[in-house]
C-alpha positions in Angstrom: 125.0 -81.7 126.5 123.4 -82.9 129.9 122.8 -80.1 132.8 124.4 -81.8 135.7 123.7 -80.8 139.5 125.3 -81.0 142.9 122.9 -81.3 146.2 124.1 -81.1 149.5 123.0 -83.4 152.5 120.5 -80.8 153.2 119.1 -80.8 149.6 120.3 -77.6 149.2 121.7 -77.1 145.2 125.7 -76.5 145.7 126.0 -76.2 142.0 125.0 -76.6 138.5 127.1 -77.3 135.2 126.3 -79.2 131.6 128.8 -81.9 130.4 128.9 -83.8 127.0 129.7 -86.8 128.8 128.8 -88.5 132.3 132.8 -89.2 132.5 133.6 -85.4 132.6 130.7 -84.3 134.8 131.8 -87.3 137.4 135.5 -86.3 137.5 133.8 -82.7 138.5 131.8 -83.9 141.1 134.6 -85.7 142.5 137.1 -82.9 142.2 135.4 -79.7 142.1 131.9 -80.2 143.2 132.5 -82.4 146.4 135.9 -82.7 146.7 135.7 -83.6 150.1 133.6 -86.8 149.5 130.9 -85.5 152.0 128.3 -88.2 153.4 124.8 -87.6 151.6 126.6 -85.2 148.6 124.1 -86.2 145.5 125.1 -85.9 141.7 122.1 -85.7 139.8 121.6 -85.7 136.2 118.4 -83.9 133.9 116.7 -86.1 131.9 113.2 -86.1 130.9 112.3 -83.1 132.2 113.3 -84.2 135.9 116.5 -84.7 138.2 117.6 -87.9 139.2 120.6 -88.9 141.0 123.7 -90.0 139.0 126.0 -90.5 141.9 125.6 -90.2 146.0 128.5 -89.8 148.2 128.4 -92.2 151.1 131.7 -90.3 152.8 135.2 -91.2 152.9 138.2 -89.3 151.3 137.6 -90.4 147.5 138.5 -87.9 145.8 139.8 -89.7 143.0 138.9 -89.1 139.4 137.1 -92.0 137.5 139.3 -94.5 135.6 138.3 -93.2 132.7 139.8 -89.8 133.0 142.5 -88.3 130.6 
């Protein structure tokens, strides 16, 4: 499983959950983590040993799942 994060505009860690797929931990962001679609929300992934950013929230009212959900 991948540890999967949430960082507010002000880099501050909103939360943190692990996921067995990218799929699942996107829906979260989207629905859970940042359901508001807030301008600068980062979704970043650990891998290698550091965080980097799966997904970044440019704003709107997306609060959609991805395609791929169940």
């Amino acid at each position: 499983m991948a540890q999967y994060r949430v960082v507010d505009s002000s880099e501050n860690v909103v939360e943190e959950k692990e996921f067995d797929d990218a799929t699942s931990a996107y829906d979260w962001f989207k629905t859970v983590a940042a359901p508001d679609d807030s301008l600068g929300t980062v979704m970043q992934v650990h891998d290698d040993g550091e965080w980097k950013n799966f997904e970044v929230s440019d704003g709107g009212t997306n609060a959609s799942p991805s395609a791929d959900a169940d």
